[in-house]
N, C-alpha and C positions, 0 to 999 in steps of 0.2 A: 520672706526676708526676716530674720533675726533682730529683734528690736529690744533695747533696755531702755528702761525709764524709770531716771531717778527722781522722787520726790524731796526735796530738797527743804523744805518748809519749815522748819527746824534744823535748819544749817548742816553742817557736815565736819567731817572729821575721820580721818584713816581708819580708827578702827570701827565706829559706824559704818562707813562704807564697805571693808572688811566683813562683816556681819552682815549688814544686808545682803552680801550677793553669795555668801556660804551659803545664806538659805536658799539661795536659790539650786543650788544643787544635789540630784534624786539622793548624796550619800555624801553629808556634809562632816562628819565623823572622818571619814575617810581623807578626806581633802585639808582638814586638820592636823590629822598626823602627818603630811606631805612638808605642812608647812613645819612644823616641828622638825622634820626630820631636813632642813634646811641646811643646819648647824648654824643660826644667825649667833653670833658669839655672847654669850649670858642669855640668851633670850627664849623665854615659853610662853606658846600661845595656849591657852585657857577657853573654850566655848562655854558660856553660859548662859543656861535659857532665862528671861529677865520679863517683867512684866510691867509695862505702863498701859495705864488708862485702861487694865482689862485687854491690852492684844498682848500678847506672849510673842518675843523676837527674841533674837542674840545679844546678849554683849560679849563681844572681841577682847577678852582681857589677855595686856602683851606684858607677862613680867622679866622685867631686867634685873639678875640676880638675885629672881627669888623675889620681887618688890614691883608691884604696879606703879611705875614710875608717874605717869599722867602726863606726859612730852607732849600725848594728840589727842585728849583726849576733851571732850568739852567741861569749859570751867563757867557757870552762868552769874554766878557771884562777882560782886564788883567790888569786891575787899579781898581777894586770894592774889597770893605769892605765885606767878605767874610762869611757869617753867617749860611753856614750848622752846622747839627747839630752837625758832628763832630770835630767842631774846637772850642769846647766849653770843654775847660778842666776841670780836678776834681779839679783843687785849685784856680780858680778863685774866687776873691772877689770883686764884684762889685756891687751888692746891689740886685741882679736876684737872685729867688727862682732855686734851678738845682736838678735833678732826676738823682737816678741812676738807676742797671737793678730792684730793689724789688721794686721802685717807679714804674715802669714802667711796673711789673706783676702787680699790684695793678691796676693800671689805666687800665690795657689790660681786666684783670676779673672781673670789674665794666661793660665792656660793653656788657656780658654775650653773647660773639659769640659762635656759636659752638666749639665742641671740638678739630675737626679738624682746623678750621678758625683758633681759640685761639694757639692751635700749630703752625700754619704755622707762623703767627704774632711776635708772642716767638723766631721762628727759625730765621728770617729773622733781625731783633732784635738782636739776639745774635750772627749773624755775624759780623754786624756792631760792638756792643761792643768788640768781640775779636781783628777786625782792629785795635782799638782805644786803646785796652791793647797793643796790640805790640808797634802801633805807639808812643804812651806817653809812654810805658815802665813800667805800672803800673799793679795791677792785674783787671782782670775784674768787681770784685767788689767793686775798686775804681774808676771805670770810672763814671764819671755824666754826664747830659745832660741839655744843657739848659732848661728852662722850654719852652718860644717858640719855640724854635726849637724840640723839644722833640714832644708839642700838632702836629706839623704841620707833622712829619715825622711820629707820631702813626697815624695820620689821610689817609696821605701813604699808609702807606703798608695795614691798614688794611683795606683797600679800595681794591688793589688790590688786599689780598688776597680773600676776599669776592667775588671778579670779579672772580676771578679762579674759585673758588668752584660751582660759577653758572652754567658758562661756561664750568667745567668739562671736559679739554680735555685729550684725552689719551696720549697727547704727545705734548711737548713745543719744538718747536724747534729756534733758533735765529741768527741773522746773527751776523760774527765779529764786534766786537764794537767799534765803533770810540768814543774816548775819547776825542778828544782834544790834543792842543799842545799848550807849549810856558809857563809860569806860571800865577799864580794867586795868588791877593794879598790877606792876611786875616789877622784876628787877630793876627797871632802870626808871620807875616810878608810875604815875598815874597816864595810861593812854588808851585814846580813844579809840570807841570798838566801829568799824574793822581794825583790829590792831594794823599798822603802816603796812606790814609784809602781807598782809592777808589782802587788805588794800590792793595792795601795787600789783597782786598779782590776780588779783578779778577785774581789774580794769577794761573794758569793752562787755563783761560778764552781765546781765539782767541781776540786780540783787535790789534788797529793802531792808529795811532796819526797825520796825516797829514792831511794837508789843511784849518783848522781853529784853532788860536789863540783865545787861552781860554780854559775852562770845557763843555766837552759836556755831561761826564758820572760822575753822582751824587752819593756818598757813598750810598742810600739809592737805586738809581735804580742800582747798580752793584749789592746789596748785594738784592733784588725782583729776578732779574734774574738768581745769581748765584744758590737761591734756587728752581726757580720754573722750569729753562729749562732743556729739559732732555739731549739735542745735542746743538751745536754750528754749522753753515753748510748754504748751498745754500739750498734756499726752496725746498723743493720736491715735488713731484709728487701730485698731490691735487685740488679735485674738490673745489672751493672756495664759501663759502654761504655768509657771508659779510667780509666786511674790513672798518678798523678804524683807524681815523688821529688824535694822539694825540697830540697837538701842544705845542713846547716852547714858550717863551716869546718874544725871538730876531728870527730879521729878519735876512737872509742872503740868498746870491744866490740860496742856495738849499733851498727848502721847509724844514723847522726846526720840525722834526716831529718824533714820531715813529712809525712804522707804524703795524699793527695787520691784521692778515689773520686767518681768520677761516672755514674750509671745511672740508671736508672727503678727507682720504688716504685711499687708500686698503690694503696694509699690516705694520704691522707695523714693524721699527729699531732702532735703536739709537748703540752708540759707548759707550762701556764699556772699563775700563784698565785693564788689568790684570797686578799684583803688585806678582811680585814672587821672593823666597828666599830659599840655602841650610841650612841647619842645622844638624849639625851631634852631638851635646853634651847637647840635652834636651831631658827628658822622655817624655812615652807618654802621664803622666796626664799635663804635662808641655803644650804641644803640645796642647793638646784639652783643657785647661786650655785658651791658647791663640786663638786660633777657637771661644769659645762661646765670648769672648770680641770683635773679630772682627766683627762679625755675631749682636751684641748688637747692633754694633758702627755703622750701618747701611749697611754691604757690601753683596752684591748680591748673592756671594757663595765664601765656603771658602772650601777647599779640599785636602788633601795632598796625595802626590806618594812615593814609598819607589824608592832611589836612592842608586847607589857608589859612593862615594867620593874618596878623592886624599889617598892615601896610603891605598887604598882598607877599609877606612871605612865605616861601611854604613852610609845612613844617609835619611832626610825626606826634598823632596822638596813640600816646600808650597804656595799653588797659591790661591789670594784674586782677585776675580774680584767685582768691585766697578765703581761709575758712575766718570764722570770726576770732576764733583762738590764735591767729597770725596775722593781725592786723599792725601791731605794734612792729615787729618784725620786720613786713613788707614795708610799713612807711621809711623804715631804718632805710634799708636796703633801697627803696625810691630816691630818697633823698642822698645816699651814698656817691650811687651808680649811674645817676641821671642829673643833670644843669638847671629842673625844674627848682621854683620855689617853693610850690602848692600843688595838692594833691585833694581832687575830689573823689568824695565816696558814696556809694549807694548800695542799699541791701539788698540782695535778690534772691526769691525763693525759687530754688528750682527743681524740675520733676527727670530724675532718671534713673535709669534701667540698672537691675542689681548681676553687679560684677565680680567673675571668680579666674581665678588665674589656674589652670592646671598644666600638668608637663606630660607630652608626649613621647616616647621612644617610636625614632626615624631611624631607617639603613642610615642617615645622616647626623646622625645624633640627637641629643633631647632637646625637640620645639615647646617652645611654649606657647601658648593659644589662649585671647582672654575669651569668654563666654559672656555674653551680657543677655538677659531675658527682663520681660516684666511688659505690660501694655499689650499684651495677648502677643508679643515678639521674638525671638531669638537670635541671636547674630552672633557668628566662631570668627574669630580673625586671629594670626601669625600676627606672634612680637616679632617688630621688622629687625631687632638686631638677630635672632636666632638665622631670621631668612635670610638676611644678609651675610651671615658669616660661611652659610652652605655655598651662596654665591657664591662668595671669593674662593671659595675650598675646591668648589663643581667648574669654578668658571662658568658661572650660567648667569641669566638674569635674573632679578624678583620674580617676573612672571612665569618664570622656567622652573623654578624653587617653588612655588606657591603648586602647579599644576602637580610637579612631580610627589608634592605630599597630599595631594588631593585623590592622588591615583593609587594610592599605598592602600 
């Protein structure tokens, strides 16, 4: 199984992360020029080899108009004019063109990435702007973005996410994040580090704050990571094929970097929550009413058990298991969809079998079939809508459907 592991121990940031996982590929030259040849609008990406503490790694330099702007880039100093892109409010009048999130689908589906990439970019995106709605107070669809800071952090993430999609691993795992301590000064004056957005959007996240005065973790690399890691944790078990030094800007005692592991693990885990809750006074279209919204909203499984309650009523306990990065999420949508007040929660690690989706050509059209292996095991099973829809077509049963592509 495909494993990344990022070192996170000097915080993170787009174009670090950017750099770390170039290097991860046998022809990282080559995967530069992809990205170049993007058309991000004013925008050139730069690879250069950079040295801290004696290792040799990348730094990702993204110039906007000719000008390494520094939208994402790490600032450790606690006296700098502070220009991520989230500190670029909706009512500023200062004579800069600013984009909000339809400017910024607009700009995302000019650069015609795949479906998935164009997704992942959107999501990682729309993290950020929810930070930015809580933290200003506004709705999401009045948040705006600088315009440079906006080119330099589209050029970000969709960089990383391109990097992912190559790299394809089956599982991201990353260590606690160090952030940074002490404040930073910005436009809208003296705030402390995690600056609010960077904050609001590592929330449920493992992080810590000692030993360096300044920002080490970037609104844009907190909201890369919160999307793309499946765990937070000590590296695991993994034979490792390369590793990659993505470098910040400052120097400091520790080599300034993040760092990327890529290898094979043998089986696969990761830590899911289980988010549970009684209810005794909703029907059951209510109930499954609230199931198909949580199951939308992305949650792993959603399941109910018939209970007693207090004065012997009965009633339905409901259990959403969901990743750590959809906790926030899932309690929205509990608290929404459901007449509960409170919601218990528990962490659970759990062990299973690594899953591939492929597609078949049938006399009945293309099945698709998941594959799951791993525990010395194997198991093929029919997505039941492909079998079902031959049913209705064949007039046959499932089990009519299932033998007659077993016979093929």
């Amino acid at each position: 199984m495909r494993t990344l592991y990022l070192n996170c121990g000097m915080g993170a940031a787009g174009d670090m992360l950017t750099a770390a996982l170039l290097e991860l590929l046998p022809k990282p030259d080559r995967f530069a020029d992809k990205l170049n040849a993007l058309g991000i609008p004013g925008v050139e990406f730069h690879r250069e080899k950079t040295v801290k503490c004696g290792i040799t790694g990348t730094h990702m330099a993204v110039l906007v108009h000719g000008e390494e702007e520094g939208a994402d880039v790490q600032h450790h100093d606690h006296e700098h004019t502070h220009e991520h892109e989230h500190e670029h409010t909706h009512k500023h009048e200062h004579g800069h063109h600013h984009s909000g999130m339809r400017e910024i689908e607009h700009i995302i589906a000019d650069l015609k990435l795949s479906e998935r990439v164009e997704k992942d970019v959107l999501a990682v995106y729309g993290l950020i702007a929810e930070a930015e709605s809580h933290v200003h107070g506004v709705s999401v669809s009045d948040i705006h973005f600088h315009e440079v800071g906006t080119m330099d952090a589209v050029a970000d993430i969709t960089a990383v996410c391109l990097l992912m999609n190559e790299l394809a691993p089956d599982e991201v795992i990353c260590s606690p994040i160090h952030v940074g301590s002490g404040h930073v000064k910005c436009a809208h004056g003296i705030l402390p580090v995690p600056a609010p957005a960077t904050a609001f959007i590592l929330q449920g996240v493992p992080t810590y704050g000692s030993g360096v005065k300044g920002e080490l973790c970037t609104p844009t690399g907190a909201a890369l990571l919160k999307h793309f890691v499946t765990r937070f944790g000590d590296m695991p078990l993994m034979k490792t094929q390369a590793i990659g030094y993505g470098m910040g800007k400052k120097d400091f005692e520790t080599a300034n970097c993040v760092r990327a592991m890529f290898g094979e693990s043998e089986n696969k885990t990761d830590t899911v929550l289980e988010l549970s809750c009684n209810v005794d006074d909703m029907t059951a279209e209510e109930i499954g009413f609230a199931m198909d919204r949580l199951f939308e909203g992305g949650a792993n499984e959603v399941f109910t058990i018939p209970i007693g309650m207090k004065k012997s009523r009965p009633g339905t306990l409901l259990q959403v298991m969901c990743k750590e990065r959809d906790r926030e999420k899932m309690l929205h949508l509990i608290f929404k969809y459901t007449s509960t007040i409170g919601v218990r929660e528990t962490s659970t690690y759990r062990y299973i079998l690594d899953r591939r989706i492929e597609a078949v050509e049938t006399p009945y059209g293309k099945v698709h079939r998941k594959i799951s292996s791993g525990y010395g095991v194997s198991r093929t099973k029919y997505e039941y809508e492909d079998l079902a829809q031959i049913a209705r077509e064949q007039t046959l049963s499932i089990e009519e459907v299932k033998k007659l592509l077993e016979d093929e």
